[in-house]
C-alpha positions as CSV (number, residue, x, y, z in Angstrom):
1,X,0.0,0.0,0.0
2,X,1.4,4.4,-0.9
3,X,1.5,5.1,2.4
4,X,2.8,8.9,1.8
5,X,3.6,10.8,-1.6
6,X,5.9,13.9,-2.9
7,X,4.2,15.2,-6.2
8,X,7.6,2.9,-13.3
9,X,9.3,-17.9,-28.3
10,X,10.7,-19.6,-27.8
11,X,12.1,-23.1,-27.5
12,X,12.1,-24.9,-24.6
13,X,13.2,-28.4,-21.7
14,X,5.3,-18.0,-16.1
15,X,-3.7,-4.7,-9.6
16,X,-5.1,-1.3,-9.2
17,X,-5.3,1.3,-7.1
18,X,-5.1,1.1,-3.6
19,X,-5.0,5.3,-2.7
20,X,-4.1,8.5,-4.9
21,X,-0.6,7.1,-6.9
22,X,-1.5,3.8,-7.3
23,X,-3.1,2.9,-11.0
24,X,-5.0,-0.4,-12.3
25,X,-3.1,-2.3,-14.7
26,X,-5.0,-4.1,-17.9
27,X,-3.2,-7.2,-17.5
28,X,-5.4,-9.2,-14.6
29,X,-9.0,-9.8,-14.1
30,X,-10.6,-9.9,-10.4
31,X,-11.8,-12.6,-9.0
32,X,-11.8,-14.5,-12.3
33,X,-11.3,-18.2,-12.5
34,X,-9.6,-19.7,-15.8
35,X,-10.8,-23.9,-16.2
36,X,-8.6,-25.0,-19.1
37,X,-9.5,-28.3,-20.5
38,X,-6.3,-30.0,-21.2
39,X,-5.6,-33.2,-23.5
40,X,-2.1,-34.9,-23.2
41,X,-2.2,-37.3,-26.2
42,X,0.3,-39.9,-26.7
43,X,1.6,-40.1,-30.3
44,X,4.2,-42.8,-31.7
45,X,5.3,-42.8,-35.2
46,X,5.1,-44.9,-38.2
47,X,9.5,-46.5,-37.0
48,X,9.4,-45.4,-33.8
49,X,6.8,-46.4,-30.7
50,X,7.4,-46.3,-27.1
51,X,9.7,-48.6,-25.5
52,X,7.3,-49.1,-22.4
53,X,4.0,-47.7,-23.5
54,X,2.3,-49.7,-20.2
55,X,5.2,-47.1,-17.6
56,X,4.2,-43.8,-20.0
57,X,0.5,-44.5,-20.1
58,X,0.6,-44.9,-16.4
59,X,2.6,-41.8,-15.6
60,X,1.0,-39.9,-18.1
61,X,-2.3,-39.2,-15.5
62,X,-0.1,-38.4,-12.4
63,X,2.1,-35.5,-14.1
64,X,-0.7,-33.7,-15.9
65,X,-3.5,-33.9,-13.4
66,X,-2.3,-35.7,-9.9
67,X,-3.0,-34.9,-6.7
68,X,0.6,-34.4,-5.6
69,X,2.3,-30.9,-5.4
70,X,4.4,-32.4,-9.1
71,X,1.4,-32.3,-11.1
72,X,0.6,-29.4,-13.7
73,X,-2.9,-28.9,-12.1
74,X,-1.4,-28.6,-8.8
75,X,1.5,-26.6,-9.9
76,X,-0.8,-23.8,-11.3
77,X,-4.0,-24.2,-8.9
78,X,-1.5,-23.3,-6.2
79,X,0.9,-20.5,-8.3
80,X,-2.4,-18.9,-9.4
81,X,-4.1,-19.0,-5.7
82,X,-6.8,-21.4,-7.9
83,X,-7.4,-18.7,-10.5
84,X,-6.2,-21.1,-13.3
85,X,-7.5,-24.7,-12.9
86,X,-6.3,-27.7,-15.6
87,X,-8.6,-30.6,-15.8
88,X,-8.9,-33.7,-17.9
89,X,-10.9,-34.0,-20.9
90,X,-11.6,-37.8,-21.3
91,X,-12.2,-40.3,-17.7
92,X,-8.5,-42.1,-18.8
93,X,-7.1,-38.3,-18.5
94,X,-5.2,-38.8,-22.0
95,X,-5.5,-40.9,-25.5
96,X,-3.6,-43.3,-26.8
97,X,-1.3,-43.9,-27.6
98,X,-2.1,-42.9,-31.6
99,X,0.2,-44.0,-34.8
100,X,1.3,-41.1,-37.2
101,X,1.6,-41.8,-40.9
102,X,4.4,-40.4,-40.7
103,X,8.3,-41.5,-39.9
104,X,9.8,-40.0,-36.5
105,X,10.8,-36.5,-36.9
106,X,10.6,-33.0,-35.5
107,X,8.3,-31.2,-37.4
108,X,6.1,-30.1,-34.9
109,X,3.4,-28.8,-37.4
110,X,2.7,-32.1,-39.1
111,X,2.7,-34.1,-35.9
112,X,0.1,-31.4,-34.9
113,X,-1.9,-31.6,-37.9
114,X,-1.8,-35.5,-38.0
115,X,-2.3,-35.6,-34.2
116,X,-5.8,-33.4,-34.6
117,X,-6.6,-35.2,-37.7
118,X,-6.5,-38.7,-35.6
119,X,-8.3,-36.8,-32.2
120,X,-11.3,-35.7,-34.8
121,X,-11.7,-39.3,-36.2
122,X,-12.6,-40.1,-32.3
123,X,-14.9,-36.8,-31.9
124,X,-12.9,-34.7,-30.3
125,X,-12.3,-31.8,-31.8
126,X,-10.5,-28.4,-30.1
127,X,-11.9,-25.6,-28.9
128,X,-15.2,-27.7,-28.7
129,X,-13.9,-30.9,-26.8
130,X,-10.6,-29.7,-25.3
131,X,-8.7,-26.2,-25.0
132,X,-4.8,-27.2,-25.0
133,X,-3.2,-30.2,-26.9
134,X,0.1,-31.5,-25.5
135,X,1.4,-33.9,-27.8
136,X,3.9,-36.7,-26.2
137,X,6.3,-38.7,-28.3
138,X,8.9,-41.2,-28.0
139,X,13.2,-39.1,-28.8
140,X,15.0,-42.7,-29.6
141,X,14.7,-41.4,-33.1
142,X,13.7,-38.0,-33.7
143,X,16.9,-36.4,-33.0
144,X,15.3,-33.2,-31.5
145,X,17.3,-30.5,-30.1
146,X,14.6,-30.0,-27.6
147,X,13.0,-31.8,-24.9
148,X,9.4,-30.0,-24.9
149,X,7.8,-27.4,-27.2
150,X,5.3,-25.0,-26.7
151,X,3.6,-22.1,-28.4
152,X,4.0,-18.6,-26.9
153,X,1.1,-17.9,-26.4
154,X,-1.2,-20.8,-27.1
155,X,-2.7,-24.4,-26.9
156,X,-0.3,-26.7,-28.1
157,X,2.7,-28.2,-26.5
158,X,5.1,-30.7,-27.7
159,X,6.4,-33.1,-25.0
160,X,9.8,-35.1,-27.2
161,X,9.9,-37.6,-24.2
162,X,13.5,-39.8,-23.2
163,X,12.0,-42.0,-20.6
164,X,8.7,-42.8,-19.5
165,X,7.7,-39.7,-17.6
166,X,8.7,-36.1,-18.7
167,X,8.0,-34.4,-15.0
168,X,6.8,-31.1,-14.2
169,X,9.4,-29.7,-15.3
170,X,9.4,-29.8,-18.8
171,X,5.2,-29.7,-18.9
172,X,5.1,-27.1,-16.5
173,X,7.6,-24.9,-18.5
174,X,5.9,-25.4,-21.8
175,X,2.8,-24.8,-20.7
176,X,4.1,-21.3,-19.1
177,X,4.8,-21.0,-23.1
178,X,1.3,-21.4,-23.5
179,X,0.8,-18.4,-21.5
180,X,2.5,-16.5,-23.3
181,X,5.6,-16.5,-20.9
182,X,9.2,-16.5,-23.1
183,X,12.4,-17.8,-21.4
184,X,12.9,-15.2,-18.7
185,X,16.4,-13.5,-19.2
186,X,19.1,-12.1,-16.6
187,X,20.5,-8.3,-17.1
188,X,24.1,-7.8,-15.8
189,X,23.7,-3.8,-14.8
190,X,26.7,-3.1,-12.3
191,X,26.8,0.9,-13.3
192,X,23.7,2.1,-11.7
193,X,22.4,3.3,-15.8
194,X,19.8,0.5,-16.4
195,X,20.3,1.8,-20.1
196,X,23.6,-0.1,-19.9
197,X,22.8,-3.6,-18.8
198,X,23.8,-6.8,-20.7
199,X,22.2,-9.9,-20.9
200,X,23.8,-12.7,-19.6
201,X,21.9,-16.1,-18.8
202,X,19.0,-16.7,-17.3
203,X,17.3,-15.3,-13.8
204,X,17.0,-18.6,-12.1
205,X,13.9,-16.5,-10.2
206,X,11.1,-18.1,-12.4
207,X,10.3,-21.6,-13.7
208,X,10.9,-19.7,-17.2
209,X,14.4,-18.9,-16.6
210,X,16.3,-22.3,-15.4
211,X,14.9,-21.8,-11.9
212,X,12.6,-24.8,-12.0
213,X,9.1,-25.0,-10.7
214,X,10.3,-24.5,-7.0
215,X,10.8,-21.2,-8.1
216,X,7.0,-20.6,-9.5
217,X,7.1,-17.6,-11.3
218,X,8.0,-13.9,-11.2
219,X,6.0,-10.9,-10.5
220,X,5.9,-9.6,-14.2
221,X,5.1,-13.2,-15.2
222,X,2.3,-13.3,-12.8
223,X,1.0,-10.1,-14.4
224,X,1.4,-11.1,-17.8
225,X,-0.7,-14.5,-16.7
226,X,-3.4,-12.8,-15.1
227,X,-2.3,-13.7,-11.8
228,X,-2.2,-11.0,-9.6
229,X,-5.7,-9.0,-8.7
230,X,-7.0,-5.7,-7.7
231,X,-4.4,-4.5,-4.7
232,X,-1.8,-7.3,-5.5
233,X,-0.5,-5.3,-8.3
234,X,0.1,-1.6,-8.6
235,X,1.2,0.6,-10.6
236,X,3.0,3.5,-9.3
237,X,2.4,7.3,-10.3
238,X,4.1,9.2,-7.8
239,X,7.1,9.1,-5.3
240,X,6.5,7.2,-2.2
241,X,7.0,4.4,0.4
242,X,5.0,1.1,-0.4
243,X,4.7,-2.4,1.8
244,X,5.5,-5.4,-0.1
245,X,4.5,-9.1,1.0
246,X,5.7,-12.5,-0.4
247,X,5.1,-13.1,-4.0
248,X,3.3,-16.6,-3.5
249,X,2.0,-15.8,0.5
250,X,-1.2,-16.5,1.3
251,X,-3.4,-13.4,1.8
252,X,-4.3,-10.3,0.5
253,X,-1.5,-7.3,-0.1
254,X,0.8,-5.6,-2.0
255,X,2.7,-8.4,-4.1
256,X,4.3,-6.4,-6.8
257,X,5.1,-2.4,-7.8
258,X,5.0,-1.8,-10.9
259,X,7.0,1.4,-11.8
260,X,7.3,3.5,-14.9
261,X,10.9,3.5,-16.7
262,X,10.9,5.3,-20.2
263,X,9.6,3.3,-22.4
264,X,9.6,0.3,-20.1
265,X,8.3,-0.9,-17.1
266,X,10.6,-1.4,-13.8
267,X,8.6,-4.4,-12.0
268,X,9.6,-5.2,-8.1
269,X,8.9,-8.2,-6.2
270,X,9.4,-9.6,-2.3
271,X,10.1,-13.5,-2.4
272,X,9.9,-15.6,0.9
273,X,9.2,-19.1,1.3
274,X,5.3,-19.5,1.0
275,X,3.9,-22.8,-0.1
276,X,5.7,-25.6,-1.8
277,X,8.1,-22.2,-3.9
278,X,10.4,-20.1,-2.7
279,X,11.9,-22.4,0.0
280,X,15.1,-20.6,-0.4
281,X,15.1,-17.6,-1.8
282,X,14.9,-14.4,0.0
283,X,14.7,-10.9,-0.5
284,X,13.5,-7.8,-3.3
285,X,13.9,-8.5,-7.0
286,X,13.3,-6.0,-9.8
287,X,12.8,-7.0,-13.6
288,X,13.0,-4.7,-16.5
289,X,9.9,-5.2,-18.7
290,X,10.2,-3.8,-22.1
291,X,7.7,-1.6,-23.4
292,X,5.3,-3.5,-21.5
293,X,5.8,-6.8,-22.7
294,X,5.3,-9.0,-19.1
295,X,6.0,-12.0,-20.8
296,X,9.2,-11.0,-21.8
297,X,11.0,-9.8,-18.3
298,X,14.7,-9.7,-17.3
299,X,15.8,-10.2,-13.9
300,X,17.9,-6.9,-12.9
301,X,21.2,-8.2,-11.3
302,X,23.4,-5.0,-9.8
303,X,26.2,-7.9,-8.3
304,X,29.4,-7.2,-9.4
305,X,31.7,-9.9,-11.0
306,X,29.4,-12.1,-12.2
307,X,29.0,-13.9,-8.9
308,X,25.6,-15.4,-9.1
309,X,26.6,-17.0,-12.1
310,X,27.9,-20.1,-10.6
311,X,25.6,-22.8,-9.1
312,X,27.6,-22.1,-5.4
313,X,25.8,-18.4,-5.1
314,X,23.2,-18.4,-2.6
315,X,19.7,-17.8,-3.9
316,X,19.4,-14.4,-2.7
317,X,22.7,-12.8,-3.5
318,X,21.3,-10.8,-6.5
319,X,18.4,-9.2,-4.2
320,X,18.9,-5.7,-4.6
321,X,19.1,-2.9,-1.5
322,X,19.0,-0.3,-3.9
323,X,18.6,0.6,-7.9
324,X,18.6,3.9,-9.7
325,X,18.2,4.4,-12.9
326,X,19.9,7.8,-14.6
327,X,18.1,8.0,-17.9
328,X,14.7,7.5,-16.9
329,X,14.9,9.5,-12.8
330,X,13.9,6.1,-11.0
331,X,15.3,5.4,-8.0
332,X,14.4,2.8,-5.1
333,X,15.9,1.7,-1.9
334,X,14.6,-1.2,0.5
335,X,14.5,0.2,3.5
336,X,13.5,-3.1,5.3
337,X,12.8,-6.8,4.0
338,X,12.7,-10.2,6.0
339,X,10.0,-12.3,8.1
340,X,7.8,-12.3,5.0
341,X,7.4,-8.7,4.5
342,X,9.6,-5.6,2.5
343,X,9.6,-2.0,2.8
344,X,10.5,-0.2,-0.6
345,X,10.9,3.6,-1.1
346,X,10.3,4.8,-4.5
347,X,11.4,8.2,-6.2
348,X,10.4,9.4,-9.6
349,X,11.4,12.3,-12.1
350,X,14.5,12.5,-10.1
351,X,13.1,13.3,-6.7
352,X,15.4,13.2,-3.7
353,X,14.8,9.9,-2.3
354,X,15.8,10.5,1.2
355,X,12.8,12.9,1.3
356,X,10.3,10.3,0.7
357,X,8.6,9.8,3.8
358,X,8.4,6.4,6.0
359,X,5.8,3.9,6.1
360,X,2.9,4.2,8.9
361,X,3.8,1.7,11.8
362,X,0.5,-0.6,11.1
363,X,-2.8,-0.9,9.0
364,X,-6.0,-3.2,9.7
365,X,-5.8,-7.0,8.9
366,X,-6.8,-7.7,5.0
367,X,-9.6,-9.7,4.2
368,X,-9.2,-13.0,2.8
369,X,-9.1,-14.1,-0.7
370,X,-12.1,-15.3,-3.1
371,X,-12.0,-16.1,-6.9
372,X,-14.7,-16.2,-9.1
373,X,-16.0,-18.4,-12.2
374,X,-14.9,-16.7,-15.8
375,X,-13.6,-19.7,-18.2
376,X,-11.9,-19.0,-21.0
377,X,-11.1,-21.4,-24.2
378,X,-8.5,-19.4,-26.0
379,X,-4.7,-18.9,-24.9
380,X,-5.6,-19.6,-21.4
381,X,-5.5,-15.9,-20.3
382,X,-8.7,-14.4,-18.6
383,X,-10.5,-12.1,-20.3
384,X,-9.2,-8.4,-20.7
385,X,-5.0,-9.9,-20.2
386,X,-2.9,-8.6,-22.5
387,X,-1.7,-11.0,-25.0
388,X,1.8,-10.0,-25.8
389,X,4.3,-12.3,-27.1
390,X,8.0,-12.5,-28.7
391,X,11.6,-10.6,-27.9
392,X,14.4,-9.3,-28.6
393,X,17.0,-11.8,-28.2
394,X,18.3,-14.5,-30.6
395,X,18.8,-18.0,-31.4
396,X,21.5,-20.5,-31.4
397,X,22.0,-24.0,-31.2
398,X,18.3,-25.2,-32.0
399,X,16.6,-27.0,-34.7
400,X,13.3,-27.1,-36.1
401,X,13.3,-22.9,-36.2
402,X,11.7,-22.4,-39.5
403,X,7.5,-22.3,-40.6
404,X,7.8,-25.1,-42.9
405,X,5.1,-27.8,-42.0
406,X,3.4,-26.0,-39.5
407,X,0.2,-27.2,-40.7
408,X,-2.1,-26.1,-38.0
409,X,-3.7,-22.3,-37.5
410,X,-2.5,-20.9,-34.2
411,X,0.8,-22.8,-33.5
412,X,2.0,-18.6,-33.4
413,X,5.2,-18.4,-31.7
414,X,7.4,-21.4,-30.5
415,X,9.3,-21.6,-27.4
416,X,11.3,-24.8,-26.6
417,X,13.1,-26.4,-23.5
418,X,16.6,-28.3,-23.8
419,X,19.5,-27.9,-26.0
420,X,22.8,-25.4,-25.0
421,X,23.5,-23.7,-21.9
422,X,22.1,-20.6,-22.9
423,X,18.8,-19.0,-23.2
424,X,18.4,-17.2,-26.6
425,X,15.6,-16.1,-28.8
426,X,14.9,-15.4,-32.6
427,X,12.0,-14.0,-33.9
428,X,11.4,-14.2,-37.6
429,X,8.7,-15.0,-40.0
430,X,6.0,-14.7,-37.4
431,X,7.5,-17.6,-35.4
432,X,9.6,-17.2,-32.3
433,X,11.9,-19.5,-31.4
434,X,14.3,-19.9,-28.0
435,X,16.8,-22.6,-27.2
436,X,17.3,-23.0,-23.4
437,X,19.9,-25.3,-21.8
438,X,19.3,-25.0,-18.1
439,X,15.5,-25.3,-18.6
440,X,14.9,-28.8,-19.4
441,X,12.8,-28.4,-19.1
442,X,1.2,-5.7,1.7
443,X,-0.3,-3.5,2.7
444,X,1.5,-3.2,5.7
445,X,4.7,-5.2,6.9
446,X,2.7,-5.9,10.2
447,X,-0.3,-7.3,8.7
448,X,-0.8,-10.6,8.4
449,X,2.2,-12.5,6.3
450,X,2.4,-16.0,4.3
């Protein structure tokens, strides 16, 4: 909550106003709850089946829909605070598995059109009898740079399976695809000009940047999904001190500031452990969002030496203390964070920071939670989200880039998980597509906190 004021695809292995300052985003819809109707379908090919169809049919159930915290549906009921539900379209929870005319290969367009072709001949036919298709395969012979594919945004995903159970973490990361959610990107900026930054990796702070599905998703991500509602978002108009509380807490509050920066948005988060995410990651993040594309975020990391490159950095050593940006007149300092709760100070058009005034010492309790009914059968985005996709990076070290046999309408942009250690993106020919190694894939700080 302002609490005073002076006068900011890829290929692959995921808000109002509270007082005077504090303005509604477009990308969320209160109280709105998303039921996508999801079909896994397993598909072998003409040379190439399954080498234990009776292990992949029985696994197939337990990642998309289980019961356990590894499941799509639970990953997203709980990431979303059961705003976006996924639920099985047939009682077996998938088909097959289906033989392809065709010989084992990655062209994901004719293994789409083929794959819709053979669903129709059993009446079931998409955006009537499903919403999203996720298409699993047998790899012992297609050769595949990727492990999973998935259309940014969308309803298809490609699953190019090794064993006999991709995991959560390739499904879960294409489906954030689906959502329109590229591979999330990691700025070096060690010069205090945010102008200046270079990207290098990935943020390791989102499921969409190599930090797994422990990691849920970032704030920008959340906005760009639809995820954060009326007070958990805001953006901010004017200078002032504002209470942040965990990303993924229970409860209602301030989750997220979303600050003006030139032609880009500066988005700043508060992650604690809350839930089955965050278990060890502590502290304020802030993303760069460019020209309001939430989909396409990079984590701000002001460290010097590249230290949070290595797998030995603690979580939390690129959480920031302060940021200031010359070219646009945004600066922030954290003035307190810990115990599931941050205090952030905020100063824009180059107002003197350490004028900002403090944070009141308390406010009343906030009221719980509630979600409402609003489906949706198109990308998976409630109503009224924006619906922005692509970026500004390139590609290297991925196959299977180009149009040719796309074969179905809407496959759109393609992001894909698996292949070199880095995360790059190309966008040409009205097809996106990313190669990404790592990725196999408050109100008040006294009210109540997850």
């Amino acid at each position: 909550m302002k609490t005073s004021a002076l006068g900011r695809i890829a290929l692959a292995t995921g808000i109002t106003a509270l007082t005077a300052g504090l303005i509604p985003t477009t990308a969320h819809a209160d109280d709105a709850t998303v039921e996508r109707k999801v079909l896994p379908v397993l598909v072998e090919f003409s040379d190439s089946s399954f080498q234990h169809p009776d292990k992949v049919k029985g696994s197939t159930p337990d990642t998309y829909f289980g019961a356990k915290k590894d499941s799509l549906a639970s990953f997203f009921s709980e990431l979303s605070r059961g705003r976006y539900k996924v639920v099985p379209v047939v009682d077996d929870q998938f088909v097959g598995p289906v033989k392809l005319p065709m010989a084992a290969s990655c062209n994901h367009g004719e293994i789409n059109t083929l794959t819709q072709k053979a669903l129709a001949e059993k009446g079931l036919v998409r955006g009537e009898d499903y919403d999203s298709l996720s298409m699993v395969f047998p790899a012992q012979k297609t050769g595949c740079a990727w492990a999973g594919l998935g259309s940014v945004p969308g309803p298809y995903t490609w699953i190019n399976l090794y064993g006999t159970a991709s995991g959560l973490g390739v499904v879960g990361h294409e489906f954030g695809h689906n959502l329109g959610l590229g591979h999330q990107t990691r700025s070096m900026c060690t010069d205090g000009n945010l102008v200046d930054c270079k990207t290098n990796g990935t943020s390791a702070k989102s499921m969409m940047g190599g930090g797994g599905p422990a990691m849920g998703i970032s704030a920008p991500e959340m906005i760009r999904a639809g995820w954060l509602d009326d007070g958990e978002a805001v953006k901010v108009a004017e200078s002032g001190t504002y209470e942040l509380r965990s990303l993924h807490g229970e409860g209602d509050g301030v989750r997220a500031l979303d600050i003006p920066m030139g032609e880009d948005r500066l988005v700043v988060e508060y992650r604690h452990a809350a839930g089955s995410f965050d278990q060890n990651l502590e502290g304020v993040h802030a993303y760069r969002v460019p020209k309001g594309n939430y989909g396409s975020s990079s984590l701000i990391d002001l460290t010097e030496a590249n230290k949070t490159a290595g797998n030995d950095a603690p979580a939390e050593a690129d959480a920031i203390t302060s940021l200031k940006d010359v070219a646009s007149k945004v600066s922030l300092a954290v003035t307190s964070s810990g115990d599931g709760g941050a205090t952030v100070k905020v100063s824009l058009n180059g107002e003197d920071l350490s004028a900002v005034a403090d944070a009141p010492e308390e406010t009343a309790a906030p009221a719980p939670e509630h979600t409402g009914t609003d489906t949706d059968a198109g990308d998976g985005l409630p109503e009224g989200a924006e619906a922005k996709s692509g970026g500004q990076e390139k590609v290297t070290g991925a196959e299977g880039s180009g149009t040719e046999g796309s074969g179905t309408e809407g496959s759109g942009n393609l992001a894909a998980t698996g292949g070199d250690s880095s995360t790059l993106l190309l966008a040409g020919g009205g097809v996106a597509l990313v190669a990404a190694g790592a990725c196999a894939l408050s109100l008040m700080r006294r009210r109540r906190r997850a």
